[in-house]
Structures are given as C-alpha cells and as structure tokens.
N, C-alpha and C positions, 0 to 999 in steps of 0.2 A: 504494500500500500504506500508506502513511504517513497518504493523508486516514481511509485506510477504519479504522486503529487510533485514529485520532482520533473520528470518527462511535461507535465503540463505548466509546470510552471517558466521553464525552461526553452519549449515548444511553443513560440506563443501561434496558435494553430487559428488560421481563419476556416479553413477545410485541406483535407487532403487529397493529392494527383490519384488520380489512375493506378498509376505505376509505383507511388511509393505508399509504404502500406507501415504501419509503427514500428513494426521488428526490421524492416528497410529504415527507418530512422533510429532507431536505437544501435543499428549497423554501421549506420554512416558518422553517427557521435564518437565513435571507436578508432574511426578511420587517420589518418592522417592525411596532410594536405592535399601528397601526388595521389594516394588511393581515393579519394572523394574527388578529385576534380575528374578521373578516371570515371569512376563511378556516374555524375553528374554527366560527364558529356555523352556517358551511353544512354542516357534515360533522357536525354534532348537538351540538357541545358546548356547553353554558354555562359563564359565570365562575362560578371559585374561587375564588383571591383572588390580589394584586397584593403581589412582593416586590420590597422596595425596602430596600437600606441602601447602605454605603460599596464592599461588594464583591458584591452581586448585583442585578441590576433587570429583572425578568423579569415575564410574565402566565403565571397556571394558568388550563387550562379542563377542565371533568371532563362525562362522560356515563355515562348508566348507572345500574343501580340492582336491586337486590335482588341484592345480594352481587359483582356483576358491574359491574366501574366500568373505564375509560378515562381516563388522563390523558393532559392533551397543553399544555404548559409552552415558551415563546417567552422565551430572554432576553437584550437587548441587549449585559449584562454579568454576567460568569458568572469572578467574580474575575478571572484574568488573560487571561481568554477574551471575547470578542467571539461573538453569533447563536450561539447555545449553543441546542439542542433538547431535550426531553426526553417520551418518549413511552413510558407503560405501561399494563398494562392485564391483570387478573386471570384471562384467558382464556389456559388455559398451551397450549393447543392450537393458540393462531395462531403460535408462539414458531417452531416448524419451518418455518413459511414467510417468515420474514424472515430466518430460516440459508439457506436456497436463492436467496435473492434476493439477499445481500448476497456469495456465491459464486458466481453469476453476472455 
C-alpha cells in the first residue's frame, strides 16, 4: 500500500497510453537514462528536453500532436527521491483504465 501511495504521488497521472501500462512504468522508474530513452523511442516518443540542476536530473520525451500529446519523463533525481517517473497524457479517456489496473 505504501509503494502504491508513492507511485501516485510520484506519477502525477492525467490518464494512461495505450502502450504503457503501470508495471511498464514502475519499469521505466528502474531504468536509466540510455535504457529509457531506448525504451521511449520504441513506444513512439521523441526528446523534449533534459532537466538538470542541484535537485532534479531527469529526461522528457513527448509524442503526439494536434492537441493530443503524451508525456513520458525518466529521472535519476527527483529532489529527495531517486527513479522518479512521470507519465501524462491529454486523453482523459485512458484515465479509467489505469484506476482499474492500479486496483487490481
């Protein structure tokens, strides 16, 4: 219970892709940078851009287009957090299926 209030706190989830599914993001939280942007460019995404300061160091990759986008965000360091995910995406209609999946 404790991982799963972390995953959403963490996650901040508008809805979830098609293709990525929460044990596909609990995956990618693990990953490091070449393996997630690996990852990412198979499931369609391109680079965004690359944050780096004293308290965050992470990769965006974004897919998507005419008004409909995908984020999907990999970061090593996530303030006092370590493999920090972040996945959203302006289709509110996938939203109900990552409520079912994270209740199962």
């Amino acid at each position: 219970m404790k991982k799963l209030l972390l995953l959403l706190l963490f996650i901040p989830l508008v809805a979830i892709g098609q293709s990525i599914s929460v044990s596909n993001i609990l995956k990618v939280a693990k990953m490091d940078r070449e393996s997630f942007e690996i990852y990412a460019m198979d499931k369609g995404f391109v680079f965004h851009k690359v944050e780096e300061d004293e308290y965050i160091k992470g990769l965006e990759m974004i897919k998507g287009g005419n008004g409909s986008y995908e984020y999907l965000s990999n970061y090593s360091k996530f303030y006092l957090y370590k493999h920090s995910t972040n996945y959203q995406t302006s289709n509110t209609k996938r939203l109900s299926n990552i409520y079912k999946e994270v209740k199962h």
